[in-house]
PAVO-741428 format. One record per residue (C-alpha): residue in three letters; x negated, y, z negated. Coordinates in pm, whole numbers, plus 50000, padded with zeros to 5 digits. Layout:
REM PAVO-741428
ALAXYZ/...
REM end
This chain:
REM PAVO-741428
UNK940216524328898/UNK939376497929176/UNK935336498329216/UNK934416503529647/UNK932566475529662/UNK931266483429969/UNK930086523129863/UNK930496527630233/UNK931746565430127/UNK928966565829891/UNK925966560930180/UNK928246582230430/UNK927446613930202/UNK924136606230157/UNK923436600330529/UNK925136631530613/UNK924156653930335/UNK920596644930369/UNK920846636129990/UNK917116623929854/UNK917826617129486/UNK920736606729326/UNK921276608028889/UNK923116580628754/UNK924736597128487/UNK926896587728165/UNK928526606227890/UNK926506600127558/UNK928346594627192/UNK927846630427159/UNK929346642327501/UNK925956644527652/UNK924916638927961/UNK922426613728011/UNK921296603828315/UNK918286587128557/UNK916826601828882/UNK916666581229165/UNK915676579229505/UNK918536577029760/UNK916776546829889/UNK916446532329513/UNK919926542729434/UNK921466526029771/UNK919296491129752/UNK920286486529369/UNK924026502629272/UNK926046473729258/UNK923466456629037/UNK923046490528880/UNK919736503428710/UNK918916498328357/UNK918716519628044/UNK917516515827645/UNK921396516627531/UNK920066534627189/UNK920026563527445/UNK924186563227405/UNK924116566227020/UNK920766589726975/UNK921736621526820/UNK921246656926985/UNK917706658026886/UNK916966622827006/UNK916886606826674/UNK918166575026699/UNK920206562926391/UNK920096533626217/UNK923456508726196/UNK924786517926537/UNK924816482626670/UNK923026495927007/UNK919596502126880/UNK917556478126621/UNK920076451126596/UNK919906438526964/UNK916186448526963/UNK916626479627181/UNK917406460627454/UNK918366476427808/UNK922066480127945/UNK923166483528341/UNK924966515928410/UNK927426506128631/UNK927846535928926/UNK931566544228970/UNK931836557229353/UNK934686576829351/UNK932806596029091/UNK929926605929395/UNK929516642029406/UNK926546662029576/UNK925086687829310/UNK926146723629447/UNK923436737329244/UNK920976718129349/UNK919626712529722/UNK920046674829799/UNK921126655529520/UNK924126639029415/UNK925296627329085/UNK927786593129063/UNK929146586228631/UNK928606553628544/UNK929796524828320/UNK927836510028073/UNK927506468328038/UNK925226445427832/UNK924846408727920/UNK927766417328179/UNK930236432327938/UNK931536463827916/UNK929836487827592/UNK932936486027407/UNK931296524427230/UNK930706540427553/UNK932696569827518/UNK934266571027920/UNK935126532627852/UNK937026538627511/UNK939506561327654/UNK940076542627956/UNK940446508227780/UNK943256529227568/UNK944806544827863/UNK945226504427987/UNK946366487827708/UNK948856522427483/UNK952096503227607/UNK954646531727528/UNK955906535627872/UNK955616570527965/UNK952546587828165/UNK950586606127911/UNK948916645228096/UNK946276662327924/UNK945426701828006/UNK943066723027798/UNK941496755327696/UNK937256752927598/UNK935506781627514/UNK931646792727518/UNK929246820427494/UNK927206832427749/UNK923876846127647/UNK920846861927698/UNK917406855027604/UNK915826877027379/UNK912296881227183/UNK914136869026866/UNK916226840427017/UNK919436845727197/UNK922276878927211/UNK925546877627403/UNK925676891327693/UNK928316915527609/UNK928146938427307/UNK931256939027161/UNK934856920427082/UNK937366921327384/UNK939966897227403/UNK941456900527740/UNK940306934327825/UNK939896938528207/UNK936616959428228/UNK935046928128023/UNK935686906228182/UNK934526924228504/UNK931206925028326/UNK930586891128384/UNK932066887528703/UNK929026878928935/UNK928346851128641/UNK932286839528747/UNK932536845529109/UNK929136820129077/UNK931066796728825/UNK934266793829083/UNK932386787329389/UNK930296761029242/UNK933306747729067/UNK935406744729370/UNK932496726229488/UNK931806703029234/UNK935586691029206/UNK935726710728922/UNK938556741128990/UNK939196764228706/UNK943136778528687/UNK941826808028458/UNK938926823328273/UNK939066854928050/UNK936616873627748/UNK937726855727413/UNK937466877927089/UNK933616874127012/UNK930976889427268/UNK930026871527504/UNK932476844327440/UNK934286837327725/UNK937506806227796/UNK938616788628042/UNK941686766528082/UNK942276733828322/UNK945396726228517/UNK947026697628411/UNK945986658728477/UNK945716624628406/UNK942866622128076/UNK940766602328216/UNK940266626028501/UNK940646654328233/UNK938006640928033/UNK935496637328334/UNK936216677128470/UNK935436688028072/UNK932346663428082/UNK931476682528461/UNK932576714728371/UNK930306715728044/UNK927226707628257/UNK928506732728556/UNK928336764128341/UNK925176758028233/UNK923546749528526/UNK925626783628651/UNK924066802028400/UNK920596791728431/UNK921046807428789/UNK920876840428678/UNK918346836928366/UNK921306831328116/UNK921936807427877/UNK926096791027779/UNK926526770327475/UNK929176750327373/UNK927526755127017/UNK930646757026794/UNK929936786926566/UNK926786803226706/UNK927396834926549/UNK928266841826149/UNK930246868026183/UNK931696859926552/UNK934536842226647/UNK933906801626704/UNK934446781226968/UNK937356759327033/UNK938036733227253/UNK942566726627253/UNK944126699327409/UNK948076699927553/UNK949576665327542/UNK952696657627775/UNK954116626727791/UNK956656621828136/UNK959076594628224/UNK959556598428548/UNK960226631128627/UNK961586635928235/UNK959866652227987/UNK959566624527700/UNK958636648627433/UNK961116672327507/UNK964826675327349/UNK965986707327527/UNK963766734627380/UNK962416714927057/UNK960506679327011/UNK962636648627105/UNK962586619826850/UNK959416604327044/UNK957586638427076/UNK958456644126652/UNK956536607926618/UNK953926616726861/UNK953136651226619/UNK953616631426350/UNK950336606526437/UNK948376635726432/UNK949616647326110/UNK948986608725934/UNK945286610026130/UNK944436646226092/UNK941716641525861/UNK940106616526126/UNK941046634426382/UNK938606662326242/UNK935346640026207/UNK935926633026628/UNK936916671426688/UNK934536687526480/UNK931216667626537/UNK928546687726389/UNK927846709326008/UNK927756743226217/UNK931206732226336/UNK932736735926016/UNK931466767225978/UNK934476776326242/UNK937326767125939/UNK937906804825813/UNK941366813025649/UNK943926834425785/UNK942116831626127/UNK943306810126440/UNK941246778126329/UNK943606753626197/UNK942336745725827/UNK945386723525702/UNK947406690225852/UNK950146715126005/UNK952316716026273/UNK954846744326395/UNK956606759226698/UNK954176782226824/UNK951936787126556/UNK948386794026619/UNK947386787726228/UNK948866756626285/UNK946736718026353/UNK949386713326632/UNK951276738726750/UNK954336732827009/UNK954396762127276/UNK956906779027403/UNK958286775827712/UNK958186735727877/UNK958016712727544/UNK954606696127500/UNK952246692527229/UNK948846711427147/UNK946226701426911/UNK944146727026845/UNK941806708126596/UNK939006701226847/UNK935806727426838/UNK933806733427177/UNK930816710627110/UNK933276679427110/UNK933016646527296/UNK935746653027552/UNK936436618927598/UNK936436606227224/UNK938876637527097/UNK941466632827408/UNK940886594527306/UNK941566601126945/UNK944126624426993/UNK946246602127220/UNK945286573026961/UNK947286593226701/UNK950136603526907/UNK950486564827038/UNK950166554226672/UNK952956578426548/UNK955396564626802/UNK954996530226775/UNK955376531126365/UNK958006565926424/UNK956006585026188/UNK957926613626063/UNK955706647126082/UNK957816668725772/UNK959486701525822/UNK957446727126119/UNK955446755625933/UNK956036792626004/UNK953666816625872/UNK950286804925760/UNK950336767325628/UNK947406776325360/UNK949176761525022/UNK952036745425232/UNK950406715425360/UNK947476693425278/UNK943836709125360/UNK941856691125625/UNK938246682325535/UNK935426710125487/UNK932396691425513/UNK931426665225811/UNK930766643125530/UNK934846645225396/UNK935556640425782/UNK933596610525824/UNK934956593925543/UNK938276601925669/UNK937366584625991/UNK936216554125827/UNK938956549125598/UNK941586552825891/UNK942066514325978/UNK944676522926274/UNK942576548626450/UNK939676524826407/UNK941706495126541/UNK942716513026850/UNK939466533026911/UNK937766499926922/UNK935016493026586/UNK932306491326774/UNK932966530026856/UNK933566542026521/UNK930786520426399/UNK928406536426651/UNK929966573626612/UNK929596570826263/UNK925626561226265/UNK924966588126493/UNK926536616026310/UNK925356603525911/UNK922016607726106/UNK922446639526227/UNK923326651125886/UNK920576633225728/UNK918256650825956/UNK919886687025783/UNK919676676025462/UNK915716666725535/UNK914866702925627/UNK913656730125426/UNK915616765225598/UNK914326795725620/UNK917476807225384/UNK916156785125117/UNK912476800125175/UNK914016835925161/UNK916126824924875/UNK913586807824623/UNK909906815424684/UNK909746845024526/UNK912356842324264/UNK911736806424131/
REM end
């Protein structure tokens, strides 16, 4: 996108908004959002310079440990980076009373941060070459919970997929979640109770993934600030529950020429959607270290239930990695779990696809049925995954290294970190019996 070099639009909203502080905000390794407060003054005197920020900030874990090997941290001596404000990106803060928020770029010694995660998939987006437009629409799910004395309960006490008096239960929570939404630039097409309680999804209209990527990013912060409203509390925590139903986070790839569908041949794949499926079926196991970021998200891989646990593919299969809908052709990856980088999976995801066209990588025969014992497992341990994601020299190539070498830090942290700690299970466990 073109930068406004003159943010004329930018000072315009704040002038007639009467917005005082504006937070220049960024989407962390982890999907976070990061961010710095400024004054509207500040903010307005210093933009196209843009304000500084410890870059170790983009690789630090959820906990704010900051891992070792990332390139970002100790090896350039945890030096400062500019975040770059992106104007068209300018939105007041509907939940808030006079601020604004503008995503930013991230540049050291005036180059882009080849592992920032907004910058990865747009560098992609520039330089995939296969002719078509690539769309990207999606379904993420959540729970929405209450406090209670001994942590945190849904807010609804039972399983109802779809049922209508459910999803009436939480209807002030959506009628609050739309209007903000509609406010924010962030429209949802459709929100409904999932199978666990409290567990509630909501799908996004089609659109380019850069701008698909961004409304995820928003919409992730939205509902929480939404909830917080009304004393409530949504995660994106991929399995928050044992015995309740994870949370998932599915991608729908089309790619158009013109006004054709390229991955359509009548109602099956055409030869460039079979290569597309079949990138995701030679990256799967990668593809699972970027879609399943954390050790409580493998916790979500349970046979015979909708979470794909094999490299599969089928026409409208829900035990399936990919499945292909019915109705207009495209493909859906349903891989990703809810706590996922938005950026880095639609990234990785179209990294696959564009590497299964350009090499017309076959993906074998579609499964019906469930694809346990048919086709090869994907990993069940972050660890597998991550060694999956290092081993995959396309992916890395068109991800970018510094990326994957960053991603990679962060996470082996994050699971050092697990390893480190003594659980209450292991207390209950041992103490008495050893």
């Amino acid at each position: 996108m073109e930068r406004d070099s003159s943010g004329t639009e930018m000072e315009r909203q704040i002038d007639e908004l009467g917005i005082d502080h504006v937070f220049v905000e960024f989407p962390d390794i982890n999907g976070i959002s990061r961010s710095k407060q400024l004054s509207a003054e500040k903010f307005l005197s210093t933009w196209e310079t843009g304000p500084t920020m410890n870059l170790a900030v983009l690789v630090q874990t959820p906990r704010n440990e900051v891992p070792e090997g990332s390139g970002l941290a100790e090896e350039i001596g945890f030096a400062d980076g500019r975040l770059r404000p992106l104007p068209e990106t300018f939105r007041p803060l509907p939940w808030r009373k006079n601020a604004a928020r503008v995503l930013c770029d991230l540049e050291y010694r005036g180059e882009p941060v080849a592992a920032a995660p907004r910058q990865v998939l747009n560098r992609l987006l520039d330089e995939h070459g296969l002719g078509i437009d690539l769309f990207v629409g999606s379904e993420l799910e959540f729970y929405l919970l209450e406090a209670t004395d001994g942590g945190y309960a849904p807010v609804t006490d039972d399983k109802h997929e779809c049922v209508s008096w459910a999803t009436e239960e939480v209807g002030p929570f959506y009628e609050a979640l739309s209007k903000l939404g509609e406010q924010y630039g962030v429209p949802l097409e459709s929100l409904q109770h999932e199978h666990g309680p409290g567990q509630l999804e909501v799908l996004f209209d089609y659109g380019d993934p850069l701008s698909q990527a961004d409304r995820t990013f928003d919409f992730k912060r939205l509902v929480k600030q939404t909830a917080r409203l009304s004393d409530r509390y949504a995660t994106f925590m991929a399995k928050p529950f044992a015995d309740e139903s994870g949370s998932g986070y599915h991608l729908h790839v089309s790619g158009f020429e013109g006004e054709e569908n390229a991955f359509a041949d009548g109602d099956t794949l055409s030869d460039m959607g079979q290569y597309f499926v079949g990138g995701l079926m030679e990256h799967a196991p990668a593809l699972a270290a970027i879609g399943t970021p954390t050790l409580n998200g493998f916790k979500r891989y349970v046979p015979d239930g909708f979470v794909p646990c094999t490299a599969s593919w089928g026409y409208d299969n829900r035990q399936t990695a990919v499945r292909i809908p019915s109705g207009i052709v495209r493909v859906e990856s349903r891989i990703g779990s809810a706590d996922a980088n938005p950026y880095l999976v639609i990234a990785a995801t179209l990294a696959a696809g564009i590497d299964g066209v350009r090499n017309e990588l076959e993906p074998g025969d579609p499964v019906e049925g469930n694809p346990a014992g048919q086709r090869t497992p994907l990993p069940r341990s972050p660890s597998q995954a991550l060694a999956a994601l290092e081993a995959d020299t396309a992916l890395r190539e068109l991800l970018g290294e510094d990326v994957i070498q960053a991603y990679l830090a962060s996470k082996r942290q994050e699971l050092q970190s697990f390893w480190s700690t003594v659980t209450q299970w292991e207390r209950d466990q041992y103490v008495e019996t050893l």
